[in-house]
N, C-alpha and C positions, 0 to 999 in steps of 0.2 A: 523608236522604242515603243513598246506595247502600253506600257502607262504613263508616257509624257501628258496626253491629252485627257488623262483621266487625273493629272497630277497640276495641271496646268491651273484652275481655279484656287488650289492651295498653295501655290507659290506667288497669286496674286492677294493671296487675304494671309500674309504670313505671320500678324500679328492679332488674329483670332485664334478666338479656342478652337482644336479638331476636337480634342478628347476631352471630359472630364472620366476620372480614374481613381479613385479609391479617396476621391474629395479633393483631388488634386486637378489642377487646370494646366494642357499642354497645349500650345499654341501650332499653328501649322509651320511656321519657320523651324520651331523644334524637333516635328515629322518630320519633315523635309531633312534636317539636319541627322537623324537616327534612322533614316532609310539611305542617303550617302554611306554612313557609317555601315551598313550592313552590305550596301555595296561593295565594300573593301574586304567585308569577312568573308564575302562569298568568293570574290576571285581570290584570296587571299587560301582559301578551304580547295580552292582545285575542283569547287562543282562544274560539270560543263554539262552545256547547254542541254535541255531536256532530261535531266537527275531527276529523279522522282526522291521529294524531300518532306518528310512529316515533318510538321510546325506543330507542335507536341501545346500545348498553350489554348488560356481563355481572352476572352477580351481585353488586351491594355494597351498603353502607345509600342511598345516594344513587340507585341507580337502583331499590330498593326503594321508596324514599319518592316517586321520579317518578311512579312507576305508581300508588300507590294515590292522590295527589294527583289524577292523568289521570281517572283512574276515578270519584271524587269529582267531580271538573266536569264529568263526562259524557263525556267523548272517545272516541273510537274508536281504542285503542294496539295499535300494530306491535310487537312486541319484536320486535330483531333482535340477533341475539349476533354472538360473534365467527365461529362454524362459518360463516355466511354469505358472508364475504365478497365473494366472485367472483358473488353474486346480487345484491346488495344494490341497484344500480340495477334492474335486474330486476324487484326486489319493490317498491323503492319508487314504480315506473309501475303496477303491477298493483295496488295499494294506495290511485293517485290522492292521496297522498302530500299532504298540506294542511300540514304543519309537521312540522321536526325538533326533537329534543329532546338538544343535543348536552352531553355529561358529558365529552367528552377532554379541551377545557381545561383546565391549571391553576387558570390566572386565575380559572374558576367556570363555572358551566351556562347554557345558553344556549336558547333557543326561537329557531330561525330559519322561518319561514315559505317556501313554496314559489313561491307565488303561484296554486297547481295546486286546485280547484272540483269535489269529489270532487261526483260524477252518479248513480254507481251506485244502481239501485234499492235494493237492501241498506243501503246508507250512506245512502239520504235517507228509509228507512224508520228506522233507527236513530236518528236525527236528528230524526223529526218524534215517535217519542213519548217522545224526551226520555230513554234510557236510554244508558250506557256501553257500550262493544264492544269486541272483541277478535279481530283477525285473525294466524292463525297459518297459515306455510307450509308444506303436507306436500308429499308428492313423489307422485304416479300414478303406475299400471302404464305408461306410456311412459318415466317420470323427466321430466315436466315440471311442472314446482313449482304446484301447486294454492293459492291464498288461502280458508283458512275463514274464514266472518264468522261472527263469534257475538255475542249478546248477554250482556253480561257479567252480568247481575242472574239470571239462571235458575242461572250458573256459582256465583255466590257463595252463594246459596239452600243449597247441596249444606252450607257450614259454619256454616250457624244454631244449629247443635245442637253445644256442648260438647262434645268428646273430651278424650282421654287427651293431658297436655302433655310435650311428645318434644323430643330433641337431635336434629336431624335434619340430617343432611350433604343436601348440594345436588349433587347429582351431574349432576341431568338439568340441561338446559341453561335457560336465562332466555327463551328463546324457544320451548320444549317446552312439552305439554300437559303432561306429566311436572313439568317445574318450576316454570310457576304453580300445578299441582294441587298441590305440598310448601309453596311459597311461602304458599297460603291457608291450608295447613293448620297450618305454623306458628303463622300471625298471628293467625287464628282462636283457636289456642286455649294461646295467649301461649307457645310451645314456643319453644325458640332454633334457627337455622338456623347450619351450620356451612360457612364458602363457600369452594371448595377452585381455586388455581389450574392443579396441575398433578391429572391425572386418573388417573395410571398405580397402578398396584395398589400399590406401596410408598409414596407417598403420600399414597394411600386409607386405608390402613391405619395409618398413623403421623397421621393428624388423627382416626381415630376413635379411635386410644390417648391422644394429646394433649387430647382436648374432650370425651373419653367420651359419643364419641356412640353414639346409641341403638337408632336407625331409619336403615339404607342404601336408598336408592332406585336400583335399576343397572337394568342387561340384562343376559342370559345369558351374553352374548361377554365384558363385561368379568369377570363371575366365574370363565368360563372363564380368562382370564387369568389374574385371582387365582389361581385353587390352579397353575398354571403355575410361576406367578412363586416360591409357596412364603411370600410375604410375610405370611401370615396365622399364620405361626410364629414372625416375627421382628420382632413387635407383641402386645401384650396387648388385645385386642380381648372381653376379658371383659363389658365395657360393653355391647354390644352385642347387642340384644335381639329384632331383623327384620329382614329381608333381605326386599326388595321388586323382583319382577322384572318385566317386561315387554318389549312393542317388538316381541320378534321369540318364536320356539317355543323353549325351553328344551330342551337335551340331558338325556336320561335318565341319562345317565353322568354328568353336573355336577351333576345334581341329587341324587345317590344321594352323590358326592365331600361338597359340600357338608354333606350329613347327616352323614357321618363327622366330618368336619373341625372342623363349628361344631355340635356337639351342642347344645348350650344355647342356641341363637341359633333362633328360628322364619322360616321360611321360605313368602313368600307368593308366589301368582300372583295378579298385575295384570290389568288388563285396560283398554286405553282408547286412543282412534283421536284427533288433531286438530278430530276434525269432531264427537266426541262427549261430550269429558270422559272422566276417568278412572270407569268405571263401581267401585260396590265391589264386592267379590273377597271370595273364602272356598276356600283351598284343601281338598282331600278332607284332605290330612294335608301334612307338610313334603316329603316325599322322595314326592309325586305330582303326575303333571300335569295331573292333572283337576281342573278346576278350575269352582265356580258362579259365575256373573256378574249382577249385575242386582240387585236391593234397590230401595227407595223411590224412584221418578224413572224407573225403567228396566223395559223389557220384552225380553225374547228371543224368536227361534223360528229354527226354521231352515228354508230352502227350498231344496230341489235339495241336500246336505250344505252348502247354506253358512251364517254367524251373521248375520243381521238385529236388527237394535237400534230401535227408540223409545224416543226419550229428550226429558225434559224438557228437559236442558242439551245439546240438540243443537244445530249451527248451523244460523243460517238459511239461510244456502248457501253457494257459491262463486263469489267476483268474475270468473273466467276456463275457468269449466268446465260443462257440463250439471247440474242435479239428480241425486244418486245415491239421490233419496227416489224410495221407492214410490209409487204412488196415494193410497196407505193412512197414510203417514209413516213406514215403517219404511226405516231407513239401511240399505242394502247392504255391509255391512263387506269382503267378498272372501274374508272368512277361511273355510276348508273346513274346518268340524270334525266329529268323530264327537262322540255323544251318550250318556249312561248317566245316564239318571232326571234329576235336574238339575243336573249335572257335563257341562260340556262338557271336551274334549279339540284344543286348538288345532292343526292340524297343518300350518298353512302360507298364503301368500295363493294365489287361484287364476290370481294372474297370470304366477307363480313355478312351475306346475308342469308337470313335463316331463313329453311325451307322447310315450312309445317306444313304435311302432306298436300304439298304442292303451290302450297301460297303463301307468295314471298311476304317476307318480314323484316324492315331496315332496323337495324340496332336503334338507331339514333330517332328513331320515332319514339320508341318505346322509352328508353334514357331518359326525353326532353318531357314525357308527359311524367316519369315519374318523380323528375326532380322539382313540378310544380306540385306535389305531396307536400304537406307541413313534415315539418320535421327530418327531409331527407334533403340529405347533403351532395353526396351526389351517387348516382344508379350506372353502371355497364352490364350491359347487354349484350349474350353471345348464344351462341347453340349448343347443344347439348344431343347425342344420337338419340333418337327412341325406335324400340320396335313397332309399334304400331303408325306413328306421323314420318318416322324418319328423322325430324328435329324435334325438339320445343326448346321455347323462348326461356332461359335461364337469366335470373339475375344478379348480381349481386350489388348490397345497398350500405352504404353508408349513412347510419342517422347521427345525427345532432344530440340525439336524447336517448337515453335507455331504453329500450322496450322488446317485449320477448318476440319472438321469431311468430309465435302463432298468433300474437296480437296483430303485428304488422302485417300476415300476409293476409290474416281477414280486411283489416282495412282496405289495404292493396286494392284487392280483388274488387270491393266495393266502389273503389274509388276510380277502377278503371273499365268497371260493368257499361257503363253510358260513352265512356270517350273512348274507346281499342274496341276493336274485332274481337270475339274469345277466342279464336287463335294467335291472337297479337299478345294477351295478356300471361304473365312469366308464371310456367307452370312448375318452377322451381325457385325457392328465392335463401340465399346468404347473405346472413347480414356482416359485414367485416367492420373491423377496428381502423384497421388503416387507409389511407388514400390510395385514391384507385388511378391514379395517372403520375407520370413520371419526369423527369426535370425536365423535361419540354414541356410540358404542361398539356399532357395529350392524354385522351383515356387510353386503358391497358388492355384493349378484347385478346389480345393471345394469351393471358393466363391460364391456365385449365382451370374447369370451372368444375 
């Protein structure tokens, strides 16, 4: 069976916590005992082997226990959380959608069937040699929601090997590479997972002082908020031992804050796409963003400045889009990085970067110098067409405090005369009301600006 050896260190610690849950404490005996139980509703439901089945569901013991049940009988599982909504039909046509897996009831869980005879070459490849799958939606440089199929037995491989057993908050979402990669790692190696409903920085903070937890898994933007918000003063967060980032490029100024603020807390850079697995990471040091990618399973190199990947636990493709494999196998990841020996330097996707008559421009340069501004909360940066350059750098700004539009772009300007290129600096700027990143905690650049 595909998760015995991944289940094997929780049936040895079966009277520790796996899950804390809505304040509630589950032990792994209790897992162990509600993943049997789903055992029976699955053969009991008539899935066979290689179903491709949405687990409709956020992080708790019962949709923890759905999955590795799913996984165990072979299926091919959808997680869809709650971020989805407004796709969820969407995904579940692109998916070919063979059974639902629904957990809202009260009354209890339920397996409804579709009636829908998934076809897709990937799914009757999956199916014919009898291994588990896993399809996770990421989003393209157009913003149209891409299906990775993977096979789940290469993904589970990566926790064969005993680590270090962590309190780890669940930050990334139930349907992120992000939070199956914490999920296995938990379970893997009998750690407790802490599952947080609301996500805001003072609630962040007051469940890792509450469950003393050990290991944070974020994005940049949310810790940007963190030291914002100031909550990392008004929680004892001494517990806390790594800070794990990803998703998107890390501001040099958050990451310097950061150093100050959480001395004793180590600070890693991540690295890991939908379509790849989270590769393992080694930063140069805490308050750097050079970061080496790659270890056992994985290769680098880069072509043209951009990062290329081979990877064992890569997927095998995509239900609705071209191959982004090379000839050779190697993944196109987009990401434009600079190189120094084997420390790369992430500095943005290339579908994201602005071309002002012919010299490049990374959003997230511009973003990181403008949210060291007083008063600005936080900045996304995208393009904008012009007849004359072709692009200019457009911003739009969220402050802290009132202030008119022409107040702040003169300031702006003057504030970024000495640190930007004057073609780096936003020759358009909106000021908005609202936040500018979404319940992943990532910024929003496909907005029309």
């Amino acid at each position: 069976m595909f998760t015995e050896e991944l289940l094997r260190a929780a049936d040895e610690n079966r009277k520790k916590d796996a899950i804390v849950w809505r304040e509630r404490h589950y032990t792994y005996g209790a897992l162990l005992d509600s993943i049997t139980q789903w055992d029976d509703r699955i053969r009991a439901s008539g899935l066979a082997r290689g179903s491709v089945v949405a687990l409709d569901a956020d992080f708790s013991p019962e949709a923890v226990a759905a999955l590795l049940a799913l996984v165990r009988a072979g299926c091919v599982v959808v997680p869809l959380s709650s971020a989805i909504k407004g796709q969820r039909t969407e995904f579940l046509v692109i998916a070919e959608m063979e059974a639902i897996v629904d957990l809202s009831d009260p009354a209890g869980a339920s397996i409804q069937h579709t009636g829908t005879t998934a076809a897709h070459e990937l799914l009757v490849r999956l199916k014919t040699i009898g291994h588990p799958g896993l399809i996770l939606f990421s989003s393209g440089s157009t913003g149209k929601s891409k299906a990775a199929v993977h096979d789940f037995v290469p993904l589970l491989a990566k926790f064969a090997v005993r680590r270090a057993s962590r309190r780890m908050l669940a930050f990334l979402l139930f349907d992120h590479i992000g939070g199956v990669n914490t999920l296995l790692y938990v379970i893997s190696n009998a750690g407790t997972l802490i599952t947080v409903e609301d996500r805001s920085p003072a609630a962040i903070c007051a469940a890792i002082e509450r469950y003393s937890v050990e290991v944070l898994p974020t994005t940049p933007t949310f810790l940007h908020l963190l030291l914002l918000s100031d909550s990392h003063k008004q929680f004892d967060l001494s517990s806390l031992k790594l800070v794990t980032y990803g998703t998107e490029v890390m501001p040099e100024n958050t990451l310097r804050r950061l150093r100050e603020v959480m001395p004793h807390v180590e600070l890693q850079q991540t690295y890991g796409l939908s379509e790849l697995g989270i590769l393992r990471s080694k930063s140069k040091s805490s308050d750097s963003p050079w970061v080496k990618i790659g270890g056992e399973g994985f290769e680098t190199r880069v072509r043209d400045g951009l990062l290329e990947v081979r990877a064992r636990s890569a997927m095998l493709g995509y239900l609705n889009a071209p191959s982004p494999f090379t000839e050779d196998g190697w993944f196109r990841t987009g990401d434009a990085v600079d190189v120094d020996g084997e420390y790369f330097r992430i500095l943005g996707r290339r579908s994201e970067i602005i071309n002002v008559g012919g010299e490049k421009v990374f959003p997230a340069e511009v973003e990181t110098l403008l949210e060291t501004m007083p008063g600005v909360e936080e900045a996304v940066v995208a393009a904008q067409p012009s007849a004359i350059t072709g692009q200019v750098v457009v911003a739009r700004v969220k402050l802290s405090a009132e202030e008119s539009l022409s107040a702040f772009r003169t300031r702006m300007r003057q504030y970024c005369r000495d640190r930007l290129a004057p073609f780096k600096i936003p020759q358009k700027v909106i000021l908005v009301d609202q936040p500018m990143h979404g319940v992943r905690f990532k910024k929003l650049r496909r907005e029309r600006i």
